[in-house]
N, C-alpha and C positions, 0 to 999 in steps of 0.2 A: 606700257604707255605708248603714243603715239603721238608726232608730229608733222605738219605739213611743208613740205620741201617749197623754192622756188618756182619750182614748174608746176605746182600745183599736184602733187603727189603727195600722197598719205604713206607715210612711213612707220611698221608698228615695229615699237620693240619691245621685246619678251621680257617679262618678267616672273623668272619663276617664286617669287615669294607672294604674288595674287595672281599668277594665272588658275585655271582649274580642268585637273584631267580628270577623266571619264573612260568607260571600257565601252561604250557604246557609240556610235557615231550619229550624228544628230541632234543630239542633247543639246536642249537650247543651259545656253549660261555657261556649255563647258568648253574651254578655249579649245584643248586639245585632248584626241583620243589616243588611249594607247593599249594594243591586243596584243597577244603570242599564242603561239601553238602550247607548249609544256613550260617554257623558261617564267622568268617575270619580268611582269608589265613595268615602262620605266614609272618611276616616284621621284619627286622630288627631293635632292639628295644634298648634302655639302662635304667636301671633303679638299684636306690641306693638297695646292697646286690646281683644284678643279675650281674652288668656287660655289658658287649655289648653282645649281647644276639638275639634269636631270639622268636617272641611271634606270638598268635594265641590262635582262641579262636572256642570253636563249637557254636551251638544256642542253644537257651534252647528249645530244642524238644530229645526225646528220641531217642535215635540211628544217633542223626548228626552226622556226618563223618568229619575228617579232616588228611590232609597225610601231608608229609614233605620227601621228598626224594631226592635221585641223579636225574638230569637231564637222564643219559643215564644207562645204564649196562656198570659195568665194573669189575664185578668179577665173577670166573668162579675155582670151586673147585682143579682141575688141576693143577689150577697156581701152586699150592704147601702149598702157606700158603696167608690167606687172615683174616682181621678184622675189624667190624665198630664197634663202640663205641660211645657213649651222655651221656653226662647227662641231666637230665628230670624232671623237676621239675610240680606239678600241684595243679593247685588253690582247687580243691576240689578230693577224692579218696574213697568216697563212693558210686557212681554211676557214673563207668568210666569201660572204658577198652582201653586198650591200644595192640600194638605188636612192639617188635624193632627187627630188625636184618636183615637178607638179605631176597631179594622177589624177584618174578621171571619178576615184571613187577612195572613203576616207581607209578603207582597210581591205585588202584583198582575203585575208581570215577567213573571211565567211565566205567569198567565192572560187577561185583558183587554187589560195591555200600554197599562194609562190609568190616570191616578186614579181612584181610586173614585168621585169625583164629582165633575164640572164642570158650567160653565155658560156658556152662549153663548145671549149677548143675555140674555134672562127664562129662559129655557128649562133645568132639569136636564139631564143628562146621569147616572144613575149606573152606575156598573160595577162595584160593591162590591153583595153582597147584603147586607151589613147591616154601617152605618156610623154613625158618630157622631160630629160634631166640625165645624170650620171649614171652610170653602170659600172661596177667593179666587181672582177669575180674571179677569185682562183682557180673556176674551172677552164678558166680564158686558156689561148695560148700566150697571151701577154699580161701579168698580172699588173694591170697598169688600170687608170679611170677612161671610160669610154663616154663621149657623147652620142644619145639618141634618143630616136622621136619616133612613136608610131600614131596610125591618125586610123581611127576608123578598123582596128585590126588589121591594117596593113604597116608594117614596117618601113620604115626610114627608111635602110639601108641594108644591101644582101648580108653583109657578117661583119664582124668584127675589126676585120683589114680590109672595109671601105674609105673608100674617096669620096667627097658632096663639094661639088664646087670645084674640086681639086683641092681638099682638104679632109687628112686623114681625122677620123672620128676618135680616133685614140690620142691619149694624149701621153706619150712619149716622153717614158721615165717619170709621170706621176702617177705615184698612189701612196697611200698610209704606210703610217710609223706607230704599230704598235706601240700604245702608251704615250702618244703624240697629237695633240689638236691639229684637225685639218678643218682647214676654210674650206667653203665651197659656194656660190650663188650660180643661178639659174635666173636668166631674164627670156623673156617674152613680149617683144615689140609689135603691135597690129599692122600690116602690112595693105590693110585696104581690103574691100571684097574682093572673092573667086581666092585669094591668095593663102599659104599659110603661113604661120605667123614667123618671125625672126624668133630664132632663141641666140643666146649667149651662155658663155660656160666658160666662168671664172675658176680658178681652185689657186688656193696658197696652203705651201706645207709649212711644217714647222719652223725650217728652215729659210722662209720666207723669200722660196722662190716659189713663181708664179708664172701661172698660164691662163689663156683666154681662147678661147675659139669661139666662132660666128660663125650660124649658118642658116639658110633660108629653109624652114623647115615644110613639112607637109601639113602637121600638125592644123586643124580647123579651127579657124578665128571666134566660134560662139561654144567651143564644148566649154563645162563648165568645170573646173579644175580646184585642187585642192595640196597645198603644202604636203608634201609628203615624205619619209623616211623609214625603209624598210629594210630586212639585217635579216641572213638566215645562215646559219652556219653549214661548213663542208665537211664537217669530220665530228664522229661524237666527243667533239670537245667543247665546253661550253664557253660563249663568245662576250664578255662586257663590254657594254656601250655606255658610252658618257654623252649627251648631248646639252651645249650652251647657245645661247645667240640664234634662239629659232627665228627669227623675223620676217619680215615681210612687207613688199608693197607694193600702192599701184595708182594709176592715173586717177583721180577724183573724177568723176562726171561730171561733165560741163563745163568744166575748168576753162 
């Protein structure tokens, strides 16, 4: 369902007992897509402490792949203001990685066959040309959540133990709880031409402490973007995903 806020923002929330997923990206009609390399694709699932829920699992081979995304692009920095949001819960978070937030294309599967962005040791890795949102990765030297942005195949930021602004991109002592919901939203505010857009990067753990960081990103105000969540395991041990609260929103036109 969805609703229009004060400011004139369109607010969707998920509903997984009529949303409709798909393994192809594009499908008109189909909310969201969901691929993997060997594991399986999330379905919508219920189970006592989760909820009505969506689940998905990789295989137990190191670096399986698995996405969960919008069916189509539908956000674009411009608009003015845009935000996706989950929570994410996962069966094991000692040999995982994960990305959430907006991507430039609905499943990487069929191109790169990576997340968009990882990190081993300080070092990026991306394979997304233009991405925006969390990074978490036990090949880190910090197993913690990371913010970044890359715009055009250029990187945000040199590694991992950057500064933007004079603010570190890591966010310092958070990351997942095994068998624990984590909050997370990603915002996108238009900053005007020549500019890139503002992101924001909220997270709440279980324990309902919370972090925020801002920061003026490189990121181009007209690529066109798409809700995204992508999960690939570090060790052949196979990784469950629980995802609730897919949402999303964004400034109305003309408002």
């Amino acid at each position: 369902m969805a609703n229009m806020g004060p400011n004139g923002i369109l607010r969707h929330i998920d509903d997984p007992s009529i949303t409709v997923l798909h393994t192809a990206a594009g499908s008109t009609g189909k909310t969201w897509v969901s691929e993997g390399d060997s594991g399986t694709d999330f379905v919508k699932a219920v189970a006592a402490g989760k909820g009505l829920h969506y689940a998905g699992a990789t295989h137990a081979t190191t670096n399986d792949f698995m996405e969960f995304a919008s069916s189509e692009a539908q956000f674009t920095g411009q608009e003015g203001h845009c935000a996706v949001e989950v929570m994410l819960q996962l069966g094991a978070v000692t040999a995982v990685a994960f990305n959430f937030g907006f991507n430039d294309q609905a499943l990487e599967t069929g191109g790169s066959g990576s997340l968009p962005c990882e990190i081993s040791s300080a070092a990026w890795a991306s394979n997304s040309g233009n991405f925006l949102g969390f990074v978490y990765d036990t090949g880190a030297t910090n197993d913690e959540l990371h913010c970044f942005w890359v715009d055009d195949d250029s990187d945000g930021m040199t590694d991992a133990d950057s500064s933007v602004d004079g603010k570190a991109v890591r966010m310092k002592g958070m990351a997942p709880t095994a068998l624990k919901w984590l909050y997370m939203r990603v915002e996108m505010q238009d900053r005007g031409s020549g500019n890139g857009v503002r992101g924001t990067f909220l997270v709440v753990d279980h324990n309902g402490r919370s972090m925020e960081k801002v920061f003026n990103t490189s990121l181009d105000r007209d690529v066109q973007m798409y809700w995204y969540l992508g999960i690939e395991a570090r060790a052949d041990t196979a990784v469950s995903a629980y995802i609730r609260d897919c949402n999303w929103e964004q400034t109305i036109a003309n408002m």
